[in-house]
N, C-alpha and C positions, 0 to 999 in steps of 0.2 A: 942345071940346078934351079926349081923354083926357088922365088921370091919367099920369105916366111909369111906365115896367116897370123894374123894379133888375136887372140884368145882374150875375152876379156871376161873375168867371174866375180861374182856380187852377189852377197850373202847377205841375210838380212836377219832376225831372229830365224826360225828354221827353211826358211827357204834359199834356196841357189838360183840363181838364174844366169846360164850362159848365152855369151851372144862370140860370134866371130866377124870380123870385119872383113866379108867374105860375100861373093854376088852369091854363093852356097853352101848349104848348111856342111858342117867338119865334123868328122867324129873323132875325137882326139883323148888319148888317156882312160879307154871306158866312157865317155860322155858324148854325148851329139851337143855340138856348138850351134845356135840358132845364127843363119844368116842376117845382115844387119850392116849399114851405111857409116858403126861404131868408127870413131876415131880417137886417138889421142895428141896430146900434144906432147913437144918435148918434155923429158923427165926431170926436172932442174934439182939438183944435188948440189946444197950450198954448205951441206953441214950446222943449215940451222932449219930447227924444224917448224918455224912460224913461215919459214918462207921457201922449203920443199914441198913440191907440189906435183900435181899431174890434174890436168882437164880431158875429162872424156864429152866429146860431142856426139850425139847420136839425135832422129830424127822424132817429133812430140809425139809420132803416130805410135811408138813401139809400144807394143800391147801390156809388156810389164811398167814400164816406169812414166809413163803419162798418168795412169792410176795411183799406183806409186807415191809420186812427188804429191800429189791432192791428199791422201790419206794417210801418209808418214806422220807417227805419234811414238812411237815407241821403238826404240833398239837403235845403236849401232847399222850403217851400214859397210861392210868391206868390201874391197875389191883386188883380185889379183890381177895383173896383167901379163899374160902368160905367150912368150915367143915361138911358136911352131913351125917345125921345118915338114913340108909334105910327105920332101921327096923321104927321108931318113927316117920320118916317123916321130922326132926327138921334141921335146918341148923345154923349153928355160923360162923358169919363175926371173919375170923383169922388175914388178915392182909388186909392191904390197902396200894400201892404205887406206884409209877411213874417208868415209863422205864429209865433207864439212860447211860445202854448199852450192847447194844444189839452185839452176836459175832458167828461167825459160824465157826463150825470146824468140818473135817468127813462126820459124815450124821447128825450131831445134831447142834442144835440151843442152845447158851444160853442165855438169856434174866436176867440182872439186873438191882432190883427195888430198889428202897428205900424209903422211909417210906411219904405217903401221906401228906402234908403240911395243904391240902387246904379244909380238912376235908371230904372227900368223904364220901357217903355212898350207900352201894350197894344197889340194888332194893330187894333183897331177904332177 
């Protein structure tokens, strides 16, 4: 049995942008997941939500959110964090939440969420 592939999706007013934490690109759910160095951190579930969190790391170069983070003015951004099995085909919605701040240091990007409010659910 492989290892699972992390799915990672981010919505912004009408756009989607998929990345997978993957040396290649996945096609998962109907969608092609763009390959990407995406990481996250533990999911901390404290039952309070000033301090439920999740950090996504990924590298300044990535073609969406380097431009992105410079010209954010408007909307909401989401993010689902979506568990994929290869071998079985299967996918589990892991987390769901809102950008709340976004920081760039080096060559990397960190992006913090916290914990979806408004009930999202991912299309996959």
């Amino acid at each position: 049995m492989s290892r699972p592939v992390y799915l990672y999706e981010f919505s912004h007013n009408a756009n989607t942008i998929r990345r997978a934490a993957s040396p290649r690109d996945v096609l998962a759910g109907g969608h092609l997941w763009t390959a990407s160095s995406i990481g996250h951190s533990e999911v901390e579930l404290n039952g309070d939500p000033e301090r439920d969190s999740v950090k996504i790391t990924l590298p300044i170069t990535d073609s969406y959110f380097g431009p992105f983070l410079r010209n954010r003015h408007d909307g909401a951004v989401s993010l689902s964090i979506i568990k994929h099995d290869r071998d079985g085909g299967t996918s589990e919605l892991e987390w769901d939440g809102r950008l709340t701040a976004p920081s760039a240091s080096g060559g990397e990007l960190t992006l913090r969420f916290e914990p979806e409010t408004t009930g999202l659910v991912s299309g996959n």
